[in-house]
N, C-alpha and C positions, 0 to 999 in steps of 0.2 A: 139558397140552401147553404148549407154550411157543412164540412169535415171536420173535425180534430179529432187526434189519436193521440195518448199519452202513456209510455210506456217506463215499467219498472222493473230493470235486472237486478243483480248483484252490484255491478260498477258502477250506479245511477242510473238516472231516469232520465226521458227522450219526452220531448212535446213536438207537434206537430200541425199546422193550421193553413187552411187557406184563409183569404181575402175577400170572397165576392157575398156580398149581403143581393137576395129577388126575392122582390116581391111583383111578382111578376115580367112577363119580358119585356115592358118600356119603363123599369123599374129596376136594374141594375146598378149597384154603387159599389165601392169598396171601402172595407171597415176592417181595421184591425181585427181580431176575433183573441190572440196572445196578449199576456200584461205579466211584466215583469217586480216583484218587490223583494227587497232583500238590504240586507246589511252584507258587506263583503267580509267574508271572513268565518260570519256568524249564523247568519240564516240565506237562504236563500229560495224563495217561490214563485211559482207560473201559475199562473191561472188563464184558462180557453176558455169560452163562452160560445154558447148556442140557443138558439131560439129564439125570444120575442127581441128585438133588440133597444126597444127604450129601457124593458128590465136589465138587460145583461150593461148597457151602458150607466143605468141608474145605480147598479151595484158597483162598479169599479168607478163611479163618482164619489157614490159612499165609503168606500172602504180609503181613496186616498184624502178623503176629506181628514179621516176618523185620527188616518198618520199624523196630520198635518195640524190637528190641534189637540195633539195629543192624548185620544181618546182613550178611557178606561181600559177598553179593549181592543185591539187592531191589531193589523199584519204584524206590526211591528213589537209586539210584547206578548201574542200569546204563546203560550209554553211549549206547544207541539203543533204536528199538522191536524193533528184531531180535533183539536182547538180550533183552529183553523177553519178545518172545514165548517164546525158548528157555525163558527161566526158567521160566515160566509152562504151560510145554507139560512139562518136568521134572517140575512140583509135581504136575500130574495124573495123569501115570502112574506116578508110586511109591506115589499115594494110591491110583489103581485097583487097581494087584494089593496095596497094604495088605490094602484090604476084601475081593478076590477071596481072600486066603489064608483067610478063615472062611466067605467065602458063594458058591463058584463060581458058583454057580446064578441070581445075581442079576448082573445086567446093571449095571455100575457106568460106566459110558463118560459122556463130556463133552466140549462144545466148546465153544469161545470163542471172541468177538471182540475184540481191542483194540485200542484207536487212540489219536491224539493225537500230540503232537508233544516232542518232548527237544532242548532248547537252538536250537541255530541248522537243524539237520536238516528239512526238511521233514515236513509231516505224514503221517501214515501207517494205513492200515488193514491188520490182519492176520487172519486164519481159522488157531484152533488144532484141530489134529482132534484125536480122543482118543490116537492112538497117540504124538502131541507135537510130530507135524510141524507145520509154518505154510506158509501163502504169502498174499503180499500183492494187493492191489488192483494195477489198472493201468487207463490209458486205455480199453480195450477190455471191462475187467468193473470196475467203480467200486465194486462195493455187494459185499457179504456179507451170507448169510442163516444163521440157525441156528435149527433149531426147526422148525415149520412153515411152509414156505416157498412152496411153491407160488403159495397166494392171493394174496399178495399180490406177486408177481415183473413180471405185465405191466405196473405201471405203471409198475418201476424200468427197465426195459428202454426203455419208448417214451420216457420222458422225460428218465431221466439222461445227460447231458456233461459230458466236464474242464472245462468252462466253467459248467455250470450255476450259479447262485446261490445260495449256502450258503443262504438263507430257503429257494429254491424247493427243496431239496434236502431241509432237514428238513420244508415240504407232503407231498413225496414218500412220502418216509417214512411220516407220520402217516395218509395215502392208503393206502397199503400195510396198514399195519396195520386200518386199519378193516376194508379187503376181506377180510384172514387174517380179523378178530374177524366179520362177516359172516357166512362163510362155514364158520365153524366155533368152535361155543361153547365149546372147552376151552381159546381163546385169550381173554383179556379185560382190563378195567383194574383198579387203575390204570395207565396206559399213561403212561411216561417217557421226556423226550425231551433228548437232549442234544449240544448243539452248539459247535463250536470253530474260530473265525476264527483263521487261518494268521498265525502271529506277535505273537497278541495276549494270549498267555499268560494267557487266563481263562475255565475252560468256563460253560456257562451252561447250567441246569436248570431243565426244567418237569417237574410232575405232575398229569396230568389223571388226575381221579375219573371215577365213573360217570355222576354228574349234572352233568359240567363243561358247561356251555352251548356252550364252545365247542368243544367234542366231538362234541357233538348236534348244532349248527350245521354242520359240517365233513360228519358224514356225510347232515343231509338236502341239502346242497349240491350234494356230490359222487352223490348217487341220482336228482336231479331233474337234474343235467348231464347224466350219463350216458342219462338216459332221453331228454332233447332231442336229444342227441347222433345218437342209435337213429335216434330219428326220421327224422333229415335223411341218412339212408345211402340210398343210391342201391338204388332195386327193382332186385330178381334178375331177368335176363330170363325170361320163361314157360320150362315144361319142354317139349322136344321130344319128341312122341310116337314112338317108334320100333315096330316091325313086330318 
C-alpha cells in the first residue's frame, strides 16, 4: 500500500511519502514513491505516485526522458503547473491502455500529486486521477491525499489553514503519516518529506529511516499527547434509564 499527503498554505507547499511497495505479505520491497525536477531559481516540482507501479515508474521514465532530449514538451519548459499536470495526466493514460492492450486483466491505474511553483506564478498543488484529469487545492481543501488515506485525514483537517506555517504544515504531515503507518503496516519508511517556501526557488529534502530518532521521538510524543489529551475530555453525562 502506499500514503502520500501533499499540502498547499499561503508560505508553500509540503509533500509527504512513505517507501513500502505489497503486493502481498511475501511481497514487500521498497520504492521511492517522491521525484524531485526543477531549475534552481526558476521552477521547482514534486511529483508522488500511487498505484500500479510499472505505470507510476513508466511515467517518471517518460517524463525524464522527455528532459533529456529535449522534448517539445516536459517538466522543463511547460508554462505553468496546469500544464504540468496535463502533461503528466497524458503520460499516464497512453501508458495505462499500453499495458491494458496485453494484460486487461491487470488493474494498471495511477495517481499523482504535483506541486511546486513555475517562475513568478504562485505555488500550487495538484490531484492527477488515473483517467488524466486534475484539480487543484483551494482555501477550503489545502491538502491532497493518495494512497491510503483515511488515517491519516483528522489531523489535516483539524489543523490545516491558508495561513498555517509551512514548519507547522510539514509536523502535519509527518503526524499524518505516522497515524496512516500506525494504523496499518502496509504503509512504512523510509518516509520523505519535502518542502518549498513560496518564492524561494529551493526545495528542501529529508529522509527518515526506520531507526531515525526523530521519527521515534515524534511518534512517542504525539502517543503520550494524545493520551493526556483523552484524559482532560470532559465525562459523558450518565445514561438515562428509560422504561
Amino acid at each position: 500500500m502506499t500514503y502520500c499527503v501533499a499540502i498547499k498554505v499561503n508560505a508553500g507547499v509540503v509533500f509527504c511519502s512513505d517507501s513500502r511497495t505489497n503486493a502481498g505479505v511475501d511481497h514487500v520491497s521498497i520504492y521511492s514513491k517522491m521525484f524531485h525536477f526543477g531549475i534552481p531559481g526558476y521552477r521547482q516540482l514534486v511529483i508522488t505516485s500511487a498505484g500500479n507501479l510499472a505505470t507510476t515508474q513508466a511515467v517518471i521514465a517518460r517524463i525524464r526522458k522527455d528532459i533529456k532530449d529535449g522534448a517539445a514538451i516536459s517538466l522543463e519548459n511547460v508554462c505553468t503547473i496546469y500544464d504540468a499536470a496535463d502533461y503528466i495526466g497524458q503520460l499516464s493514460v497512453a501508458i495505462q491502455e499500453k499495458y491494458a492492450q496485453h494484460n486487461n486483466s491487470v488493474n494498471f491505474e495511477a495517481s499523482f500529486l504535483l506541486g511546486g511553483q513555475i517562475g513568478i506564478d504562485p505555488p500550487a498543488v495538484m490531484l492527477i486521477y488515473p483517467q488524466g484529469n486534475y484539480i487543484a487545492t483551494c482555501d477550503q481543501t489545502p491538502y491532497f491525499q493518495i494512497g491510503e488515506s483515511k488515517y491519516g485525514k483528522p489531523v489535516l483537517d483539524r489543523i490545516l489553514r491558508p495561513d498555517t506555517a509551512l514548519d507547522t504544515a510539514s509536523l502535519c504531515a509527518l503526524v499524518s503519516m505516522d497515524s496512516t503507518m500506525r494504523s496499518n503496516l502496509t504503509v512504512g519508511p523510509p518516509i520523505e518529506l519535502m518542502s518549498y517556501a513560496t518564492d524561494s526557488g529551493v526545495m528542501n529534502h529529508s529522509v527518515f529511516a526506520a531507526d531515525d530518532e526523530y521519527l521515534r521521538d515524534l511518534t512517542r510524543s504525539w502517543d503520550q499527547q494524545i493520551v493526556q489529551a483523552f484524559a482532560h475530555l470532559p465525562t459523558p453525562p450518565n445514561n438515562q434509564s428509560t422504561n
